[in-house]
Steps between C-alpha positions, in 0.01 A plus 500: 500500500212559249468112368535321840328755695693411833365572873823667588837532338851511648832682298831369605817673397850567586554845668820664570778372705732695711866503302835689492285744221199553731370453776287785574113476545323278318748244540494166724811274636552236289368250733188642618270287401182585363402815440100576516384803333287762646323797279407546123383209321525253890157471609489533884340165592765272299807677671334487827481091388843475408622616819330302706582173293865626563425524839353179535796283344769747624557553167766837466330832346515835490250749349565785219325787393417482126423792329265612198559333221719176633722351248307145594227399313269522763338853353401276199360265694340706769333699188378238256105385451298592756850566715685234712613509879912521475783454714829544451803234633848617390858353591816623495700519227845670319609624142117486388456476139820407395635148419654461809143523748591348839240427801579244785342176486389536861277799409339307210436213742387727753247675230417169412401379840273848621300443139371159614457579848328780346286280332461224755360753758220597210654821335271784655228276617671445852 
């Protein structure tokens, strides 16, 4: 963020997935497809974007909540130079941070697929 000095920035990640262990809030259905992130360190505009990219290609989302201090590295981002529009794009995922991560394919592809359309529409500039 402070060499290439970047327009806008977007952090994806995995977020939780609903399991036998938990499935309480915070926590999506496996296949939900992308999951666009409203709140700390998500500027407005970009998740505004995002969803209507998804809307346009009938691409699956659903929103979350993120609170102070994510786990992404969108905070870094958001905060470095002169500071950085973020968003946040998560999928699901299970048994994070072990050797044994999991995420469906589908949800990559669908992540995949809202980025460009993302970009293809012009990012914020619609």
């Amino acid at each position: 963020g402070y060499l290439t000095k970047p327009d806008m920035a977007i952090a994806v990640d995995g977020s939780h997935a609903k399991c036998y262990a938990y499935s309480g809030e915070g926590s999506f259905d496996f296949d939900a497809g992308a999951i666009i992130g409203f709140g700390d360190h998500s500027y407005p505009a970009i998740a505004e974007a995002l969803i209507a990219a998804a809307k346009a290609k009938n691409i699956p989302y659903v929103t979350n909540l993120i609170p102070a201090h994510s786990k992404t590295n969108a905070g870094r981002l958001e905060y470095a130079g002169l500071g950085i529009p973020t968003g946040v794009v998560e999928f699901p995922m299970r048994y994070a941070h072990s050797s044994v991560e999991i995420a469906d394919i589908n949800n990559l592809a669908m992540v995949s697929n809202l980025l460009t359309e993302f970009l293809m529409m012009g990012g914020t500039k619609q």
